[in-house]
C-alpha positions in Angstrom: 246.8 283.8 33.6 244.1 285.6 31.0 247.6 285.9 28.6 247.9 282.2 28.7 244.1 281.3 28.3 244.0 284.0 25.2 247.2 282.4 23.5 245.8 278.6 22.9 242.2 280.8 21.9 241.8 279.7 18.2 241.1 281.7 15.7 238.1 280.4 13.9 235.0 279.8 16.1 233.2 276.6 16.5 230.6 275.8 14.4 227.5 274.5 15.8 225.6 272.3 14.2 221.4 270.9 14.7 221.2 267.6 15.2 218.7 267.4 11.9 221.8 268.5 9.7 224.4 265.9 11.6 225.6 263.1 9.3 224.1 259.7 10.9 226.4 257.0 10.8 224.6 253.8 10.1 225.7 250.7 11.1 223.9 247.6 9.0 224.2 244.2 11.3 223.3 242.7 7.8 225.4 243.0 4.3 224.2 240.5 2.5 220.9 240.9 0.3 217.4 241.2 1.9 215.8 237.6 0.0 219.1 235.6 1.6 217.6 236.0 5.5 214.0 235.0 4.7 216.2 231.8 2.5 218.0 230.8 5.7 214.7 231.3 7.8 213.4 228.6 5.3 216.9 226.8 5.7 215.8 226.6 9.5 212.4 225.4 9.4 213.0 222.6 6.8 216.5 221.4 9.0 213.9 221.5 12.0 211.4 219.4 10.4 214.5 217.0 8.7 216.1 216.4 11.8 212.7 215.1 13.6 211.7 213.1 10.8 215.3 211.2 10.3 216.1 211.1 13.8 212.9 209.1 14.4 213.5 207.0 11.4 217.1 205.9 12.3 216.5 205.9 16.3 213.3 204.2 16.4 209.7 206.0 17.4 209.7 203.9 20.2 212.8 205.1 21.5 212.1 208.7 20.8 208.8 208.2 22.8 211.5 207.5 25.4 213.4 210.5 25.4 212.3 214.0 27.3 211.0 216.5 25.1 213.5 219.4 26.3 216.3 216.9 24.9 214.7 216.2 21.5 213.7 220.1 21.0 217.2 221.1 22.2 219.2 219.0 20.1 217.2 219.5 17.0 217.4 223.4 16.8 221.1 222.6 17.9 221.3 221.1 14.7 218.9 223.3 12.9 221.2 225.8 13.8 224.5 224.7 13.2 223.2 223.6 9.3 222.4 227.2 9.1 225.5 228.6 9.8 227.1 226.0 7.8 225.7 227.3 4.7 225.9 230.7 5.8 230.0 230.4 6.5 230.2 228.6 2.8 228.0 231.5 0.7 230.1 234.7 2.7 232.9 233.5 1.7 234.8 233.3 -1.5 235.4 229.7 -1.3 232.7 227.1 -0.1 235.1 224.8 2.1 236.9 227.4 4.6 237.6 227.4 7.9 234.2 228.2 9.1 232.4 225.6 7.0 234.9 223.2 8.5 234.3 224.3 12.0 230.3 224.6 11.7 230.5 221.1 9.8 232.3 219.5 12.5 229.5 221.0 15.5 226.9 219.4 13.1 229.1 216.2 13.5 229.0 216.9 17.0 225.7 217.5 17.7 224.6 214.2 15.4 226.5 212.0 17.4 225.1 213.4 20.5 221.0 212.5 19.3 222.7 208.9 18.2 224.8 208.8 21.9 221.5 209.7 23.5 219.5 207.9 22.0 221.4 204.4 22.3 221.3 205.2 26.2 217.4 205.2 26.1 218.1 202.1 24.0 219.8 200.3 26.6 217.9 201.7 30.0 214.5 200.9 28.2 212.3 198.9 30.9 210.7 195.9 29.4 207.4 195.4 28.6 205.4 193.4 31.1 202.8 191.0 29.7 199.5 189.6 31.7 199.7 186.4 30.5 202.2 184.1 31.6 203.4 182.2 28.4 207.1 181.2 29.4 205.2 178.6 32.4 205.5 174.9 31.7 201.9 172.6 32.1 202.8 169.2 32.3 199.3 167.0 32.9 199.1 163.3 33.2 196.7 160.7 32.5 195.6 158.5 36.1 195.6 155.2 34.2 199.3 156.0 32.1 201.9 154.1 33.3 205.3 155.6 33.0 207.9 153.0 31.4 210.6 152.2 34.2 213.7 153.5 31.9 214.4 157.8 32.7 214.3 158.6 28.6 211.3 156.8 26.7 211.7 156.9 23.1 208.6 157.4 20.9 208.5 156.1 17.2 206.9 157.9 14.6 207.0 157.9 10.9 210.5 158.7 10.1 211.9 160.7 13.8 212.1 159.8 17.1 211.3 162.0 19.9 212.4 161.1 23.4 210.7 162.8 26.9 212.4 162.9 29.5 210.4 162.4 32.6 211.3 163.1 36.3 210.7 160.8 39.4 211.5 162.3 41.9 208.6 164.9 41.1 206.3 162.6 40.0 
């Protein structure tokens, strides 16, 4: 058994090596240059702001007052987002419109038509505002010593029209 063992025995020992002199592989999450994160973190914040200010424009404040906050926040760093990685897929590659432009383009699309499907819900489920005063009721008054003329539809003359009232009997 010890001829076997001292057969597959190599020749040249092992080497040990500290862990100071080891080479360190480094792996970078990041190739592009340093200024091109801090440009997209910009990107971000001025997509944020964008999206609030337009979506309110186009959808109405008073709709937007409608909507939850979670649902506004949500979709707008959707959107933030997805404009991010658009530009991102159309500067790492070689040409601007690619694939992943295309897609990221198409989940801006997407998330767009989301705020606008959203907020033409709210549109339609809005409740109505309530007024106190009651200006839709009718007031008719009349005079004790009027006398109604015996015809249903008595026609008034003026200057150049003629206006006709209708009166009703059966209330009177």
């Amino acid at each position: 058994m010890n001829e076997h063992a001292e057969e597959l025995r190599t020749e040249d020992p092992l080497v040990e090596t500290s862990p100071e002199s080891a080479p360190q592989a480094t792996v970078s999450a990041w190739t592009g240059p340093a200024w091109l994160r801090l440009a997209y973190a910009f990107e971000f914040l001025i997509a944020l702001i964008t999206i609030f200010m337009v979506w309110s424009e186009v959808g109405g404040q008073g709709h937007m007052d409608l909507l939850p906050w979670y649902v506004k926040l949500g979709l707008a760093l959707a959107g933030a987002w997805c404009s991010v990685r658009f530009t991102a897929a159309m500067v790492e590659h070689e040409k601007a419109w690619n694939v992943h432009s295309a897609m990221w383009f198409a989940w801006i699309i997407l998330v767009v038509a989301a705020m606008g499907g959203i907020t033409y819900y709210y549109h339609l489920h809005e409740v109505p505002d309530e007024s106190d005063t009651e200006d839709t009721t009718s007031t008719s008054l009349r005079r004790p010593g009027w006398s109604e003329p015996l015809d249903r539809e008595a026609p008034l003359y003026f200057l150049d029209s003629t206006v006709v009232f209708c009166s009703d009997r059966n209330n009177a």
